[in-house]
C-alpha positions in Angstrom: 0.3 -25.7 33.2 -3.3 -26.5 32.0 -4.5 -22.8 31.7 -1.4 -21.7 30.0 -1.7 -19.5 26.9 0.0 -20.1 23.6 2.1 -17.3 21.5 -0.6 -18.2 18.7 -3.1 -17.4 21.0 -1.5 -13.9 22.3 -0.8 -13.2 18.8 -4.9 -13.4 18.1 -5.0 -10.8 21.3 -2.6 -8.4 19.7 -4.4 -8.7 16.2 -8.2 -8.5 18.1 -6.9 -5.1 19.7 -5.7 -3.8 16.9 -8.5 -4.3 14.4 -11.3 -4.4 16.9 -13.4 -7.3 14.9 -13.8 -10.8 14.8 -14.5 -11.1 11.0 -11.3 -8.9 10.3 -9.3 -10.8 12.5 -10.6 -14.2 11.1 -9.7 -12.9 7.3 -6.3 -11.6 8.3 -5.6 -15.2 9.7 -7.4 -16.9 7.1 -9.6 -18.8 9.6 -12.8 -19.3 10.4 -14.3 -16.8 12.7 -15.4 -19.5 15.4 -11.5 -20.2 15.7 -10.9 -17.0 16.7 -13.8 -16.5 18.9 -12.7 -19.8 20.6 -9.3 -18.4 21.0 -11.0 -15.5 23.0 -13.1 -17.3 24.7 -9.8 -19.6 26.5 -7.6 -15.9 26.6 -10.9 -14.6 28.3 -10.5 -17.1 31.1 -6.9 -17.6 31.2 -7.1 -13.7 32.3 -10.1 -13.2 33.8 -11.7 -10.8 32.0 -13.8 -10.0 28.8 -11.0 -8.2 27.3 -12.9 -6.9 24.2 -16.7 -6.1 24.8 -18.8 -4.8 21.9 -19.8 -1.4 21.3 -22.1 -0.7 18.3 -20.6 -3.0 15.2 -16.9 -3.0 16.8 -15.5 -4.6 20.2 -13.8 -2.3 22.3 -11.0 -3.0 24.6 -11.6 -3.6 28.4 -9.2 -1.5 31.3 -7.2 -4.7 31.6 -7.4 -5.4 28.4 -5.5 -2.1 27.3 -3.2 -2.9 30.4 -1.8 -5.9 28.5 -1.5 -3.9 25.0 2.1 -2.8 25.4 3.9 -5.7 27.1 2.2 -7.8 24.5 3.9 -5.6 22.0 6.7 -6.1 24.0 6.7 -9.7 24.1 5.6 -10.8 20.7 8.7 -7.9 18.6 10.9 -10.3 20.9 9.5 -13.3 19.8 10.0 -12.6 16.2 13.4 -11.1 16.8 14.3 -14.3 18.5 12.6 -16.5 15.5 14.4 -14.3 12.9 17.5 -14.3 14.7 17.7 -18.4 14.1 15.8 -18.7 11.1 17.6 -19.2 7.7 15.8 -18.0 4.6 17.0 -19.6 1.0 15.4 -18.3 -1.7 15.6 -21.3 -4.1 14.0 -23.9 -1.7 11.6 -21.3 0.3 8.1 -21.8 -0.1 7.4 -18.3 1.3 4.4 -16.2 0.4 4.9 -12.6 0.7 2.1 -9.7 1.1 2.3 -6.1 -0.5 -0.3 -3.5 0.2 -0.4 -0.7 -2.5 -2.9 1.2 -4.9 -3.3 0.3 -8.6 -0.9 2.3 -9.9 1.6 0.4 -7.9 0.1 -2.9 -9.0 1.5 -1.9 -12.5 4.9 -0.6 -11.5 5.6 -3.1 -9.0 3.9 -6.3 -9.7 4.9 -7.8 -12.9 8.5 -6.9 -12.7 8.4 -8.4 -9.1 6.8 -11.3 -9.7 9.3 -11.8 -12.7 12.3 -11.8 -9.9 10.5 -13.9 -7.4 10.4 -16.7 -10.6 14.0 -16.3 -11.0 14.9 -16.4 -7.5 13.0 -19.3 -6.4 10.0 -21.9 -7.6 8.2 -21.9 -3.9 8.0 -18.2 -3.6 4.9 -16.3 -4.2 3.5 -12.8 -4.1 -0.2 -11.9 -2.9 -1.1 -8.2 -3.6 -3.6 -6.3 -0.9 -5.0 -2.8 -2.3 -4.6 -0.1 0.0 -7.5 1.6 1.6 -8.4 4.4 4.0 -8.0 2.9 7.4 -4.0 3.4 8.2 -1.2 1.2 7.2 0.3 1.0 10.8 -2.0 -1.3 12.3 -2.6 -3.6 9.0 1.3 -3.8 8.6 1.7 -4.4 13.0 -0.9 -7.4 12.8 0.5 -9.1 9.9 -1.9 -8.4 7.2 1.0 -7.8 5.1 4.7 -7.5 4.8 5.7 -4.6 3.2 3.3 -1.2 2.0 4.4 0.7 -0.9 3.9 3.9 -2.4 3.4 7.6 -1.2 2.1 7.4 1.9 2.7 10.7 4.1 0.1 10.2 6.8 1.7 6.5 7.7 3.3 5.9 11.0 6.4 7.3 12.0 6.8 4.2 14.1 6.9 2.6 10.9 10.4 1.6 9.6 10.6 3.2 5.9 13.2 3.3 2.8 13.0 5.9 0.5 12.5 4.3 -3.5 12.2 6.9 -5.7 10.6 10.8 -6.8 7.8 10.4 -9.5 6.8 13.9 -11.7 3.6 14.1 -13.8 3.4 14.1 -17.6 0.2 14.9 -19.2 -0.9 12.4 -21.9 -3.0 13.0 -25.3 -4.0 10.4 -27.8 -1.4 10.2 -30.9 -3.8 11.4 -33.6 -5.0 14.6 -31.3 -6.0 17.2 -33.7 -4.0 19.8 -31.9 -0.8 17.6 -30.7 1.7 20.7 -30.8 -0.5 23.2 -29.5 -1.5 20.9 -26.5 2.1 20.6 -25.4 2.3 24.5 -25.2 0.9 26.0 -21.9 -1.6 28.3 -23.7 -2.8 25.1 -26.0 -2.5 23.1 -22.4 -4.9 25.3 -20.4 -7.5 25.8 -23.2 -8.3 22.0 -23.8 -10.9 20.1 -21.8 -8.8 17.8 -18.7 -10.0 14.8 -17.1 -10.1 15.6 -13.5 -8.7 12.9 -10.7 -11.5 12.2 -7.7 -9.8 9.3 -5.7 -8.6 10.3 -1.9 -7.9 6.9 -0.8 -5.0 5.8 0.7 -2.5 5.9 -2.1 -3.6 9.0 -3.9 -2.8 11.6 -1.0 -1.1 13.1 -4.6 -4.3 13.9 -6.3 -5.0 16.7 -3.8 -2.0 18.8 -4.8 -2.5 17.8 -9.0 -6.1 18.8 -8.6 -5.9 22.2 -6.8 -3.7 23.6 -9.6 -6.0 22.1 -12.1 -9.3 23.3 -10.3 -7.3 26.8 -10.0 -6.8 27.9 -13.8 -9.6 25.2 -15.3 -13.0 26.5 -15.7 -16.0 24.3 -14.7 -16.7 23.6 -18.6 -12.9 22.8 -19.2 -13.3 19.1 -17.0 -15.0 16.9 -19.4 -15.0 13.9 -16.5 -14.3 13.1 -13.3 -12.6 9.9 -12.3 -11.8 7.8 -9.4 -8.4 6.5 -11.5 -5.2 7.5 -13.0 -5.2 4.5 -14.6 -9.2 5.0 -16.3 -8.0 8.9 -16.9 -5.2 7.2 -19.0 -7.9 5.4 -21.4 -10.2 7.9 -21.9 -7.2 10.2 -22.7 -6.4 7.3 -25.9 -10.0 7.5 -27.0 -11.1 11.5 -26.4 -9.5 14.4 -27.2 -9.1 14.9 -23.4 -5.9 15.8 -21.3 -5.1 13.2 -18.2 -2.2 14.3 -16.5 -0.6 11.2 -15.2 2.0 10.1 -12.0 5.2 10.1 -15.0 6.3 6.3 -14.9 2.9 5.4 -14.9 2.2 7.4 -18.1 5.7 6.2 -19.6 4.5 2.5 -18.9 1.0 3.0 -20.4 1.5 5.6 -23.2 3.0 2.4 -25.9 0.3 0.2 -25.6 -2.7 3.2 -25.2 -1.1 5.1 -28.3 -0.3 8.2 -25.9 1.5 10.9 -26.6 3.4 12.2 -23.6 4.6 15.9 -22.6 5.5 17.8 -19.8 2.6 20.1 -18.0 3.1 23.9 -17.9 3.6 24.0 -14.1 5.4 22.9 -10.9 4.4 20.2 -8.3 6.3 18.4 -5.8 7.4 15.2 -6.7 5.2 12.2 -5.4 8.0 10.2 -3.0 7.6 6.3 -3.2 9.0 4.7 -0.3 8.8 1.0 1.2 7.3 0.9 4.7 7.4 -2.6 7.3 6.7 -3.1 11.0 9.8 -3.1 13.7 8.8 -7.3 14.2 10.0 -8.1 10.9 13.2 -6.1 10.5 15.4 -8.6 11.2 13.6 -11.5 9.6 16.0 -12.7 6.7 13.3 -13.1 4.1 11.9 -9.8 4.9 15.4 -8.2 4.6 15.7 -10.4 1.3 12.4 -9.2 -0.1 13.1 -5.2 1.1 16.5 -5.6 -1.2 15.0 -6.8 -3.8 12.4 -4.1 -4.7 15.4 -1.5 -3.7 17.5 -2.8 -6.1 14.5 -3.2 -8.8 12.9 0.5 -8.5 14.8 2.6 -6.2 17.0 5.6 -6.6 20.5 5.2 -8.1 21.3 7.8 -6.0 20.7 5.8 -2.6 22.9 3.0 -1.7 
């Protein structure tokens, strides 16, 4: 029929309600934004209705348009279901790109060893990392924006389907030379130096709240000699001052060769920061997804888990 709508075209929908902006919607896709505003305009009259109208600098759903949001859920899981369910994946001849969101300190765990594995498995595939942010996973992950997010995440979705990878610690990190190396790694040496404090509270750093209250607690005001927005900064000025950065542990362990660190435990407790690998109900089935989830599992996570 001439005023029938495509599955491309109800995928736009589904993206457009979730993210509530052309210009987003257009990036995500990696299309021009008149594409997708075309694509409204034919869904518009194929249902009668304006189905996003804008409100301030977003668009907002209509009546019917929120109506349609759960059958097109609906619809589009069992599409991919369907597609996964007859869709082979080889590594060696697939030309597959896949998408990871996750901070900076997972870009250094993750990425190189990953991107090693992808070489091995197959020429075609490819890796495209997508920092995390503060807007939530569940949407960015339901629209396609990316395949998998990783790291420690505790305000994610519990529709969200989620492996557990592994516990991190903390280990605070000196430069090599520090005039007081033994002392430092004692807890009265440890709470009389000056600390480089952690500032980010972006997605991916829902850690630093719990590391800087016990800090802030025993730390006088003169004791922080700076205030950064990254582990991964904290770590170098740690190498160049006589500053203490306490570090995520296999972020410190990976860093303290190359910096000239010298690593010890800190004089308290924390809980554990717990890395886990989170992807959309659509793509559970998929066969490269499934390929790509195993992978990582078998490069980072827990002995323990099977």
């Amino acid at each position: 029929m001439e005023d029938d709508v495509s599955l491309r075209q109800l995928k736009v929908l589904s993206l457009l309600l979730e993210v509530g902006s052309l210009t987003r919607a257009a990036q995500i896709l990696d299309v021009s934004q008149p594409t997708v505003s075309k694509i409204l305009a034919r869904l518009r009259a194929h249902f009668g209705d304006p189905l996003l109208v804008r409100v301030g600098a977003a668009m907002s759903p209509t009546p019917k348009a929120l109506e349609l949001t759960q059958p097109l859920r609906a619809l589009l899981t069992a599409s991919d279901t369907l597609r996964a369910s007859t869709q082979s994946f080889d590594p060696k001849t697939s030309p597959r790109e896949f998408t990871i969101l996750l901070n900076e300190i997972g870009m250094i765990q993750f990425i190189p060893p990953l991107i090693r594995r992808l070489e091995a498995a197959g020429s075609g595939l490819s890796l495209r990392a997508i920092p995390l942010d503060p807007r939530p996973i569940g949407p960015r992950l339901e629209a396609g924006e990316a395949d998998l997010a990783l790291g420690f995440l505790p305000e994610a979705a519990q529709t969200l389907r989620r492996q557990h990878l592994y516990d991190d610690g903390y280990l605070s990190a000196v430069r090599g030379d520090h005039p007081r190396l033994k002392a430092v790694a004692t807890a009265k040496g440890f709470w009389s130096e000056r600390h480089v404090m952690m500032t980010t509270v972006n997605a991916g750093h829902a850690a630093n709240r719990a590391l800087g209250d016990i800090l802030s607690a025993r730390l006088k005001p003169e004791q922080v000699q700076v205030r950064l927005p990254s582990f991964m900064i904290g770590a170098h000025v740690a190498a160049v001052t006589d500053a203490v950065a306490t570090l995520p542990a296999r972020l410190a362990l990976a860093l303290a060769p190359g910096l000239g660190l010298s690593l010890f435990e800190p004089p308290f407790e924390i809980e554990p920061i717990q890395i886990d690998q989170f992807w959309h109900e659509r793509v559970q089935h998929d066969e490269g997804h499934r390929w790509l989830r195993s992978l990582i599992f078998q490069m980072v996570g827990a002995p323990s888990r099977a």
